[in-house]
C-alpha positions in Angstrom: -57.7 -16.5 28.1 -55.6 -19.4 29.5 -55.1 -19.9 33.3 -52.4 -22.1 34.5 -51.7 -23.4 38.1 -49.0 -25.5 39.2 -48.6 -26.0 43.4 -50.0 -28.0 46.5 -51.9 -27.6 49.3 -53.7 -28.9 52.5 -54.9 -32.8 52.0 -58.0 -32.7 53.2 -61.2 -33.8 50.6 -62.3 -30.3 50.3 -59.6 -28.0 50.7 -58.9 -25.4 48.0 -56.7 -22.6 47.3 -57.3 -19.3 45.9 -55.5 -17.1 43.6 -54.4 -13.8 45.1 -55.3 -12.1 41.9 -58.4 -11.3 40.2 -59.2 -10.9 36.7 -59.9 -7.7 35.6 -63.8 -7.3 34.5 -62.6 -7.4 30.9 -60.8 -11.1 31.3 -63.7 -12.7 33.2 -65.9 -15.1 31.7 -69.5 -15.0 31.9 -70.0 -18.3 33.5 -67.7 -20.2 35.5 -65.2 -22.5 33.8 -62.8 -25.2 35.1 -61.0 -28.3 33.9 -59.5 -31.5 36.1 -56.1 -30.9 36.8 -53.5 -33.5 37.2 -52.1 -34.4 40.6 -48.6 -36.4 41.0 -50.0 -38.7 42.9 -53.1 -39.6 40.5 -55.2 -40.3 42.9 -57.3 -37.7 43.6 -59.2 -35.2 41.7 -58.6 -31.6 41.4 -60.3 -28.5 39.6 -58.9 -25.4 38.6 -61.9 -23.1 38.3 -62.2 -19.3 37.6 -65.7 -17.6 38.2 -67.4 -14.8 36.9 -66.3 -12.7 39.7 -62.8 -12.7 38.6 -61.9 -15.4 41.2 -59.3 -18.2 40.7 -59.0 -21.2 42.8 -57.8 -24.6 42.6 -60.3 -27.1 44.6 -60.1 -30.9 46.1 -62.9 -32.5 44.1 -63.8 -34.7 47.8 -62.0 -38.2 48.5 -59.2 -38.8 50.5 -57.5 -35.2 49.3 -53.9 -34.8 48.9 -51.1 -32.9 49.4 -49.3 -33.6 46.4 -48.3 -31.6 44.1 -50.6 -31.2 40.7 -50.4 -29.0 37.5 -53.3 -27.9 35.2 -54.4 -25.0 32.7 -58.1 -24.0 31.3 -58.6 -21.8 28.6 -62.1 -19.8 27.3 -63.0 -17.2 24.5 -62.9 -13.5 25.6 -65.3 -11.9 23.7 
């Protein structure tokens, strides 16, 4: 399965948005993934994660957060 985001939000050090969609049980993985993704800026970090719940969000990782815009894809095996 690959997940991409590309977007920005709210600057603060742990703001995060989430997807409005949710994986159907048959996409989800059994533990929660993520990967860093890459903000404009390059100053902050960012994680796009997807739980087992079907959930997927893009998080501020803490510092000085950022507004900026970032990009970023994970992928996992589906069984």
């Amino acid at each position: 399965m690959l997940i991409k985001y590309a977007g920005s939000f709210a600057g603060d050090s742990w703001s995060s948005v989430q997807c409005d969609y949710t994986l159907p049980v048959e996409l989800r993985p059994p533990i929660e993934v993520n990967a860093m993704v890459c903000v404009s800026n390059g100053q902050v970090s960012r994680m796009l994660i997807v739980n087992p719940n079907g959930t997927i969000r893009c998080a501020n990782m803490g510092a000085t957060g950022s507004n900026q815009s970032c990009v970023g894809s994970l992928c996992y095996p589906i069984p």
